[in-house]
GUTORMI-977843 format. One line per field, with one value per residue (C-alpha): residue number from 1; x, y, z; residue in three letters. Coordinates in steps of 0.02 Angstrom, whole numbers. Layout:
nr c(NUM|...)
px c(X|...)
py c(Y|...)
pz c(Z|...)
rest c(ALA|...)
This chain:
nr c(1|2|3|4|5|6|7|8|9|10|11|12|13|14|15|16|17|18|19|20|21|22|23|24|25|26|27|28|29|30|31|32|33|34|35|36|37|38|39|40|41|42|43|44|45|46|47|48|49|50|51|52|53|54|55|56|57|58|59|60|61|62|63|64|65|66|67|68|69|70|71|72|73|74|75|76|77|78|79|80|81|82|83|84|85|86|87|88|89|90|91|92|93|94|95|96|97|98|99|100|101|102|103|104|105|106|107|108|109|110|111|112|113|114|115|116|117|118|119|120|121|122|123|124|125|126|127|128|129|130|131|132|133|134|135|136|137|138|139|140|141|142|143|144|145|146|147|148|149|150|151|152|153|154|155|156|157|158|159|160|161|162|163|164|165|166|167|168|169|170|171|172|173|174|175|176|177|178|179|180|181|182|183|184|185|186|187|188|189|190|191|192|193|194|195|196|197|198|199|200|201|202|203|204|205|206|207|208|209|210|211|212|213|214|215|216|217|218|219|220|221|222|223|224|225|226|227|228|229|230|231|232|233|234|235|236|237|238|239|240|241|242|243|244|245|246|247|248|249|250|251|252|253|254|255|256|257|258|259|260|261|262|263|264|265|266|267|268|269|270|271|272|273|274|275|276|277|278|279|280|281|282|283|284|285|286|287|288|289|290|291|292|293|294|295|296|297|298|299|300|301|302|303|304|305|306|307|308|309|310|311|312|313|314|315|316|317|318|319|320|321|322|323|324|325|326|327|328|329)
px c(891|822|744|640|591|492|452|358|254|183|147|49|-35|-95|-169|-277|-336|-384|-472|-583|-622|-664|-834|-938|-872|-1000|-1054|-1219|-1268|-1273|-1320|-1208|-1231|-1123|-1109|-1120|-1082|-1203|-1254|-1412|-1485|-1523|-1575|-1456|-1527|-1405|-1419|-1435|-1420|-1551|-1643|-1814|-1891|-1942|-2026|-1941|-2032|-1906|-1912|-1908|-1873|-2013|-2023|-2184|-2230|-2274|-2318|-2186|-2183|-2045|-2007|-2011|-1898|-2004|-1974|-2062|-2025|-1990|-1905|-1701|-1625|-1454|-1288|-1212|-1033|-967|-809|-756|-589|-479|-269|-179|7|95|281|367|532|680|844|1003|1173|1328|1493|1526|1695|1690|1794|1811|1876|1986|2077|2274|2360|2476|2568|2509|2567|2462|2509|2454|2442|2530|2543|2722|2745|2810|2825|2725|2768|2595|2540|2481|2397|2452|2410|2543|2536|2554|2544|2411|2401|2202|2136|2046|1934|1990|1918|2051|2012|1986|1929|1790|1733|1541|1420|1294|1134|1160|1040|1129|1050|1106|1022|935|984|869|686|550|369|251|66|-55|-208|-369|-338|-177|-31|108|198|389|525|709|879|768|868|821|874|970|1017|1204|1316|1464|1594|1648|1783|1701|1805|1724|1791|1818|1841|2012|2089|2222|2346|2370|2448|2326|2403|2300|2331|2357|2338|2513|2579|2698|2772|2766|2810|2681|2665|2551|2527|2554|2485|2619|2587|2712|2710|2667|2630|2505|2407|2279|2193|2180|2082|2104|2018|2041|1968|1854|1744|1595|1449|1271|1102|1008|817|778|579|512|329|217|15|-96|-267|-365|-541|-607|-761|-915|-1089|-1291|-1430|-1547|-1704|-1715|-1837|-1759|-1818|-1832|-1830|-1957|-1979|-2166|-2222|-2265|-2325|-2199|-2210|-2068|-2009|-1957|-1892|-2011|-2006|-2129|-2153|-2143|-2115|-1963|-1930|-1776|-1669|-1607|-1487|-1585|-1535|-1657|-1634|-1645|-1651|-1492|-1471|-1312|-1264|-1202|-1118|-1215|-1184|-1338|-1340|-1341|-1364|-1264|-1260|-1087|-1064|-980|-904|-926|-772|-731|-705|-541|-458|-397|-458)
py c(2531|2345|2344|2536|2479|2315|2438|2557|2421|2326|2502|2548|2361|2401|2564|2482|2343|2462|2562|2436|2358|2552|2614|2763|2908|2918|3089|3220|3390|3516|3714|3833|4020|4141|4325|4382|4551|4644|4840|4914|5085|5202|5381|5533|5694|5830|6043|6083|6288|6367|6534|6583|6728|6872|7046|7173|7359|7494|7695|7750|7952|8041|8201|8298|8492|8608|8784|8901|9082|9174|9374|9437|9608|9731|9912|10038|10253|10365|10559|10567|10722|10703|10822|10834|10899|11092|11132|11319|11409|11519|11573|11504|11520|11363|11327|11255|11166|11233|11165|11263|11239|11207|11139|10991|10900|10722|10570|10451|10268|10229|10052|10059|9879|9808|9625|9511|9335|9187|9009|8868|8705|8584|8406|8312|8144|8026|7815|7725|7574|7478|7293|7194|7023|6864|6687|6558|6378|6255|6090|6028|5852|5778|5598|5520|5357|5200|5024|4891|4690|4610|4421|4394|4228|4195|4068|3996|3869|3663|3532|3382|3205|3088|2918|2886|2715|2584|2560|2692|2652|2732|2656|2530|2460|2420|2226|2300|2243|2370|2449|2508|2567|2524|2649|2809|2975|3148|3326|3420|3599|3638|3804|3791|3906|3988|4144|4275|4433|4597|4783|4887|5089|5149|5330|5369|5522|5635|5804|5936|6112|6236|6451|6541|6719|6820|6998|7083|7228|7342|7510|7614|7800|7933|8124|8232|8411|8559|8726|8844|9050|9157|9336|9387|9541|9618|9807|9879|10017|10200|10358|10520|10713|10803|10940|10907|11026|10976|11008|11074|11091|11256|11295|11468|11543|11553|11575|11447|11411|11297|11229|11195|11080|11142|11034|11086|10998|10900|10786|10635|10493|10346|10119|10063|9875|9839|9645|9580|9396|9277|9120|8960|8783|8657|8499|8427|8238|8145|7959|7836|7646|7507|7323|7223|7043|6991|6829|6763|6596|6474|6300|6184|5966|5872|5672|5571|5403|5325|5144|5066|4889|4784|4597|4485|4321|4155|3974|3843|3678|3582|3405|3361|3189|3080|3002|2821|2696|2635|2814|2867|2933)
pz c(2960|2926|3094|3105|2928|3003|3153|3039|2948|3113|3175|3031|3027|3188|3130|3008|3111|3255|3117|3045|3224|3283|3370|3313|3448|3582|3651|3643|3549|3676|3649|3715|3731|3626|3581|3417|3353|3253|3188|3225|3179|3314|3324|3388|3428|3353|3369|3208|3157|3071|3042|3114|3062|3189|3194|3265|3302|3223|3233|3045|2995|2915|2879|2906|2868|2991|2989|3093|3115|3020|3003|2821|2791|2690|2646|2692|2638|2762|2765|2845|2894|2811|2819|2658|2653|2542|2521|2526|2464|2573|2588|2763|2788|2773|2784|2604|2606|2481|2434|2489|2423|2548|2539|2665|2722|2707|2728|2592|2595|2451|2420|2415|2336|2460|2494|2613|2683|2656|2714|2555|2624|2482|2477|2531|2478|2648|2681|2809|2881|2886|2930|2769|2799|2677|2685|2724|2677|2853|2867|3010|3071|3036|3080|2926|2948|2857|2862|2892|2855|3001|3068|3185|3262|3241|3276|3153|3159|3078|3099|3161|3142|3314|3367|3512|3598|3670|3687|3673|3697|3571|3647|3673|3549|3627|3627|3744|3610|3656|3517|3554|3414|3435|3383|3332|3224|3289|3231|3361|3326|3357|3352|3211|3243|3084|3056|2945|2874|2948|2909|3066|3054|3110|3139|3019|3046|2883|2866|2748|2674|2752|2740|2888|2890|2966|2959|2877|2869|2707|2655|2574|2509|2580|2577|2697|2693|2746|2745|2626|2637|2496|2465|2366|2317|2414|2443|2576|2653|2682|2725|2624|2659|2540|2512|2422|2384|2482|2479|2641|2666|2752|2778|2677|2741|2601|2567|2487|2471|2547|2533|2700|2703|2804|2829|2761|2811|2694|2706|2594|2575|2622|2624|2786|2815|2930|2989|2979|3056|2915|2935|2833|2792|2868|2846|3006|3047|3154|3199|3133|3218|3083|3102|3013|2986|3048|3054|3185|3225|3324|3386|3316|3394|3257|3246|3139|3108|3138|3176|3348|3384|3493|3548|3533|3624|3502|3541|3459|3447|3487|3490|3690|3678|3822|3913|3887|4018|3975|4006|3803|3670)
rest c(UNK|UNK|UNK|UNK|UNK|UNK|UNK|UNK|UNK|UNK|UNK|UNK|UNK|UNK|UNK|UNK|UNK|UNK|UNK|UNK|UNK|UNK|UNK|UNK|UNK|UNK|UNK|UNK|UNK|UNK|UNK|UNK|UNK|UNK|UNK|UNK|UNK|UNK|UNK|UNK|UNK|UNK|UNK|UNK|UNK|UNK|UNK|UNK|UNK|UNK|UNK|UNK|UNK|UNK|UNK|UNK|UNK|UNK|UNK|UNK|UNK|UNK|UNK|UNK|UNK|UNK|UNK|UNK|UNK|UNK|UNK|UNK|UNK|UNK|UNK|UNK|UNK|UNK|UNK|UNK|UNK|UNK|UNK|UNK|UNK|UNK|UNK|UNK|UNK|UNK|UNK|UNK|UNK|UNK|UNK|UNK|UNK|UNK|UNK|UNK|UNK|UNK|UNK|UNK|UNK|UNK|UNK|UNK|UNK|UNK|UNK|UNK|UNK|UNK|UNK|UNK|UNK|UNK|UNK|UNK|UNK|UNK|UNK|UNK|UNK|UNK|UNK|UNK|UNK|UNK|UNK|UNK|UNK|UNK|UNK|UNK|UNK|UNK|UNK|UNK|UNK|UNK|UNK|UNK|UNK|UNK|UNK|UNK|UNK|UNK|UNK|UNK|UNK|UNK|UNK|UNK|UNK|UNK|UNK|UNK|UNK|UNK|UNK|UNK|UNK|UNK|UNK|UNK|UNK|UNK|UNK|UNK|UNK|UNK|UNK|UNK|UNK|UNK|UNK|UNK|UNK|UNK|UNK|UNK|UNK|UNK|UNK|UNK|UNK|UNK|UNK|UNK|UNK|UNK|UNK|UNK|UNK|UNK|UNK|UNK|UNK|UNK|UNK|UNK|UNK|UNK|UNK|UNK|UNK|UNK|UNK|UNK|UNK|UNK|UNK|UNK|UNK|UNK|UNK|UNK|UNK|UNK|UNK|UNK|UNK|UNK|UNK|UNK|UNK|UNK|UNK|UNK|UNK|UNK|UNK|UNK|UNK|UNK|UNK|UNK|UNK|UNK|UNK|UNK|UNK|UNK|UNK|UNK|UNK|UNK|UNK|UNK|UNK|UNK|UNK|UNK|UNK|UNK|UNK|UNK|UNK|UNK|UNK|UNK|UNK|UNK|UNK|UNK|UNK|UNK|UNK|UNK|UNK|UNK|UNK|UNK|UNK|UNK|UNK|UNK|UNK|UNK|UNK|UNK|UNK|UNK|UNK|UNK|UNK|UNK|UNK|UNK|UNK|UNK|UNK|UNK|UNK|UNK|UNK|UNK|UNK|UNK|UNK|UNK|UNK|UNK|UNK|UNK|UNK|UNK|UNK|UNK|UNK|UNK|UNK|UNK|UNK|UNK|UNK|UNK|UNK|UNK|UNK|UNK|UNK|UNK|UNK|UNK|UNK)
């Protein structure tokens, strides 16, 4: 430690000494061409929407009066020859319908009471053997995940400090004095092995309860409908003779009178409608020609300003040192 202590002072005595005996650094300003980015305004020519205005020749309805000929009923008197109907009275046979009396053999229905058989259905109690479903407790086998301790062998980082033997040369001043260092320390990065406890995920067998559905075998009541016989009363029907006194229609001449309807001429005045040509007034629809504004959409190029990136060229000035003759800086 003694001797890279003295090392460290001569080497920083000989910084200071080549310091104050130093030059000024020789070398020449120089421009050199760059690119520099910049934003300028420029114009873009858009379409831009907009309405223009426009005339536009239309057919309008008008309506416009015009005289039309038209027939017009009047009346006018004139003399009709009419037949008007008179009735006159006379006898004529005719044939009249009377009642007569007569005694007629019929055959009558009549209800007698009597027994009849009738089935009834009824209801009869019997068991059924039917298939009930219940649940039933089983036990299943399931895996279940567990984490079990476990150790694992890992590598970490450390910073080890070793020596480096012998001689090392660090450089040269410019009155050529050689400066070397003796028994230098370095860091040198090693890998410690190190055991570290780490959980790992294991299947585990367990048995869970779970319900399985199964049949069985039950006994249950249901009705069944039979038919039983029964007599009950009914009526039934029968035919029976009688005589029964009727009415018949037999046709007796007789004389009536009559009015018989005979025809006479006769002369009326009468209206007739006669139709005379009048002249009318009419509105009828015509078409006039009339001009209307209308807008329409029109594409109109308009100028926008937006902004571009450009690269402009720029000349600097660099200082370029010039190479010495003894080959280092």
């Amino acid at each position: 430690m003694r001797s890279l202590s003295l090392l460290l002072l001569g080497a920083s005595c000989a910084l200071v000494i080549s310091f104050a005996y130093a030059h000024p650094p020789e070398g020449v300003w120089k421009k050199k061409l760059t690119w520099k980015e910049d934003w300028v305004q420029v114009w873009k020519t858009v379409k831009k929407e907009a309405w223009e205005t426009k005339w536009k020749k239309v057919s309008v309805p008008i309506w416009k009066e015009v005289k039309v000929p038209v027939w017009k009923e009047e009346k006018v008197p004139d003399w009709k020859i009419i037949k008007k109907p008179k009735l006159e009275e006379r006898e004529v046979p005719a044939w009249k319908e009377v009642k007569v009396a007569e005694w007629k053999k019929i055959t009558k229905p009549i209800w007698v009471p009597t027994k009849v058989a009738v089935w009834k259905e009824i209801q009869v109690p019997v068991w059924k053997e039917v298939q009930v479903p219940f649940w039933k407790e089983i036990q299943v086998p399931v895996w279940k995940e567990v984490q079990v301790a476990d150790w694992k062998q890992m590598f970490e980082p450390q910073w080890v400090k070793m020596g480096i033997p012998g001689e090392k040369f660090l450089g040269k001043d410019h009155e050529g004095w050689e400066y070397t260092s003796h028994d230098l320390w370095r860091k040198k990065l090693v890998w410690k092995p190190v055991w570290k406890k780490v959980w790992r995920t294991e299947k585990k067998q367990e048995w869970r309860t779970e319900k399985k559905e199964e049949w069985r075998t039950e006994k249950k009541q249901e009705w069944k409908t039979e038919k039983v016989q029964e007599w009950k009363q009914d009526k039934k029907l029968e035919w029976k003779d009688e005589w029964i006194q009727v009415w018949k229609t037999v046709k007796k001449q007789i004389w009536i009178k009559e009015k018989r309807e005979t025809w006479i001429e006769e002369k009326v005045q009468i209206w007739r409608t006669e139709k005379r040509q009048v002249w009318a007034t009419e509105k009828r629809q015509a078409w006039k020609d009339e001009w209307q504004s209308v807008n329409v959409p029109v594409h109109k190029e308009v100028k926008v300003q937006e902004w571009k990136k450009v690269w402009k060229p720029v000349w600097e000035k660099v200082w370029v040192p010039a190479p010495h003759g003894h080959g280092w800086d």
